[in-house]
N, C-alpha and C positions, 0 to 999 in steps of 0.2 A: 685082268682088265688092262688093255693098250691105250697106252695116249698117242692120240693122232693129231698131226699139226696142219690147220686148212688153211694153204695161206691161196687166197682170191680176191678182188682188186672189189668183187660188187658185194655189198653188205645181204643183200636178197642172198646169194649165192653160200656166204658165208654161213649165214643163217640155217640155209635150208640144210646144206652138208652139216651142220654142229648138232643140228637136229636128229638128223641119220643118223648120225654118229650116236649120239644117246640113246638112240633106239638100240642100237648094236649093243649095248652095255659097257660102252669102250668111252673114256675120257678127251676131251681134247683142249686143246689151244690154238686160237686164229693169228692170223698176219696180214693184212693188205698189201702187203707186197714182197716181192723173193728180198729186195736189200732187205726189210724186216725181219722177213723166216730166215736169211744169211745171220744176222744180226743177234738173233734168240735161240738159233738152234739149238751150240752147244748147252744152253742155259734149261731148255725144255728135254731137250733130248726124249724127243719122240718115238715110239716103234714104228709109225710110219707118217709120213709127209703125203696128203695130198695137194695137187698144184695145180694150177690153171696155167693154159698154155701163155696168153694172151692180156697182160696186163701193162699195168704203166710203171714205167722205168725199166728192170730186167724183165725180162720175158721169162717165161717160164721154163723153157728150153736153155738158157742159156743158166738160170738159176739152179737147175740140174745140176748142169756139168758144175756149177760154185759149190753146189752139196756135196755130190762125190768128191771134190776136192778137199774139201773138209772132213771128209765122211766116208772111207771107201765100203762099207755096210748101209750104207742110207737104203734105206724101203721108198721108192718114191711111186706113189700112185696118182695117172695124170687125169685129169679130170674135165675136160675140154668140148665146146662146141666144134672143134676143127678135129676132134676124134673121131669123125667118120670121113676125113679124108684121108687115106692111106698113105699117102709119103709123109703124114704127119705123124702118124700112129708109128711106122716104120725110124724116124728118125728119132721120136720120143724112145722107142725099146732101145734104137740101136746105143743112146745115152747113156742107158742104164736103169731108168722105167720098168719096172716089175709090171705094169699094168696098164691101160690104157681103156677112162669108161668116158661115152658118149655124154653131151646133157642134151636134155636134162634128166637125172641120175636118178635109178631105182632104188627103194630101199635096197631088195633081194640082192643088186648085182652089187652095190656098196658091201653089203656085209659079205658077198664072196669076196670080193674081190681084196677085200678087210681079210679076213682067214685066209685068204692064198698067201697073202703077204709076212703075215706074223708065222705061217709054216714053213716062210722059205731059210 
């Protein structure tokens, strides 16, 4: 079992993914926001981080690049309404983003995209 860490700015959102997540058989822990997931990481130490691009205080994007900094192994999988715009999708991978899923999120493509990440 992997523990995933969701950090998302809307409790609806948080929700729905912790849910998925359970479905998957995988454990996790939430954050409202990247200072928080900054804040807790080493402490959770997740196999993977999903993130939202778009919340208040760091953005998502920039919360990345503070993970890999801390983190040069971080699994970060993005999770985002701005994921079907391509220089979003493009500047999330060029980060360091193993993934990048559209919302609102499938179970199916959450649990692949969960397995692609713990076999990379």
């Amino acid at each position: 079992m992997a523990k995933i860490f969701i950090t998302d700015d809307s409790p609806f959102i948080r929700e729905l993914i912790s849910a998925l997540v359970e479905e998957t058989g995988h454990s996790f822990e939430t954050a409202v926001s990247g200072e928080e997931l900054l804040r807790r990481y080493n402490e959770v130490k997740p196999d993977i981080v999903v993130l939202d691009i778009v919340m208040i205080g760091i953005n998502g994007l920039d919360t990345l690049d503070k993970l890999i900094a801390l983190d040069r192994n971080v699994k970060v999988l993005i999770c985002s309404a701005f994921a079907t715009q391509t220089d979003i999708v493009k500047e999330a991978l060029a980060r360091g983003a193993y993934a990048v899923l559209p919302k609102p999120i499938s179970l199916q493509e959450l649990k692949e995209k969960i397995e692609e990440g713990l076999n990379k």
